[in-house]
Structures are given as C-alpha cells and as structure tokens.
C-alpha positions in Angstrom: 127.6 104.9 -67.8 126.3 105.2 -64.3 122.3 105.7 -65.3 122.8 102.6 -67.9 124.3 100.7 -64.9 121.2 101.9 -63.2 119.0 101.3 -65.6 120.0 97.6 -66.0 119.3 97.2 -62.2 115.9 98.6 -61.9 114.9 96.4 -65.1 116.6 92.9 -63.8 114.3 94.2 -60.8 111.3 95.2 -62.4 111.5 91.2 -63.9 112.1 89.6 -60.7 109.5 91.3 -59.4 107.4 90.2 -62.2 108.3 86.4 -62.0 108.2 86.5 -58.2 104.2 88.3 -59.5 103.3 85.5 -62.2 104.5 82.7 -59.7 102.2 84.0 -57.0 99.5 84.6 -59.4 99.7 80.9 -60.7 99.7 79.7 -57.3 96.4 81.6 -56.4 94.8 80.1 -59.5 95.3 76.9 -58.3 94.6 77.8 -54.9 91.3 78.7 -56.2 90.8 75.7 -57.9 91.7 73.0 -54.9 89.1 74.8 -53.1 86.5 74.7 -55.9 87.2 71.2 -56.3 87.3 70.4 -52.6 83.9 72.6 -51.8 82.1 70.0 -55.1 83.7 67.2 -53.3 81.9 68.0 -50.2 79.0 69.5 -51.5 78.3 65.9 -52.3 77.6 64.5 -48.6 74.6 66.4 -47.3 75.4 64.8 -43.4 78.8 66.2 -42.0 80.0 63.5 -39.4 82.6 64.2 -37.5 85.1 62.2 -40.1 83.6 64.7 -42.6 84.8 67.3 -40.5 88.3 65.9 -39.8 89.0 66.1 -43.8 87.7 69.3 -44.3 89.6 70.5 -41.2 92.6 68.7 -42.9 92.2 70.6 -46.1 91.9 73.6 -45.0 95.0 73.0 -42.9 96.8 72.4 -46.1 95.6 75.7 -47.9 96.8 77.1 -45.3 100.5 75.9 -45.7 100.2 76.6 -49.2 99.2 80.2 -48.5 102.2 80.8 -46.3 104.0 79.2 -49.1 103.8 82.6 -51.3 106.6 84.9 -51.9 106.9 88.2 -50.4 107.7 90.8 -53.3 
C-alpha cells in the first residue's frame, strides 16, 4: 500500500513538473518570437536616434520582466 501511495506521489510530481516544463517552454517560444519580431521592427530604421534607443531599451526592459516571470522547477 505504501509504494502505490508512493508511486502516486512521484507521478502527480513527475506531471507538475512537466506542466511547470511545457509552460516554461511555451513561454520561451514566444519569448523568441517578440524578439524576432522586435529585432525586424528595428532592423527597419538604419539611423538609431536616441528615441530609437529609448524603445529598444524599453523592450528589452520588458523581456526582462517576462524572463523573471518563469517558474522555478
């Protein structure tokens, strides 16, 4: 009874860990995608003024927060 009782644990943990896993990988992906779109967006303005810079600097400030948003598994 015990090792089924123990079984059931490490597999309820083994999916969390999964979820926590897909969630993070989903996350990435669109990570990765913001950035692609943001680096075309850019990629469009051959001068970088200094407002140019201010966005960027503001996007890259928001990555950032959405980095530290990913969970720890």
């Amino acid at each position: 009874m015990n090792g089924q009782r123990e079984y059931l644990s490490y597999s309820r943990n083994k999916r969390q860990r999964n979820d926590i896993y897909q969630e993070n990988l989903a996350k990435l992906l669109n990570l990765q995608q913001c950035r692609c779109i943001c680096k075309d967006f850019l990629s469009k303005y051959d001068d970088t003024s200094s407002e140019d810079e201010i966005i960027y600097s503001n996007i890259n400030r928001l990555q950032n927060n959405r980095n530290s948003s990913f969970r720890k598994v």
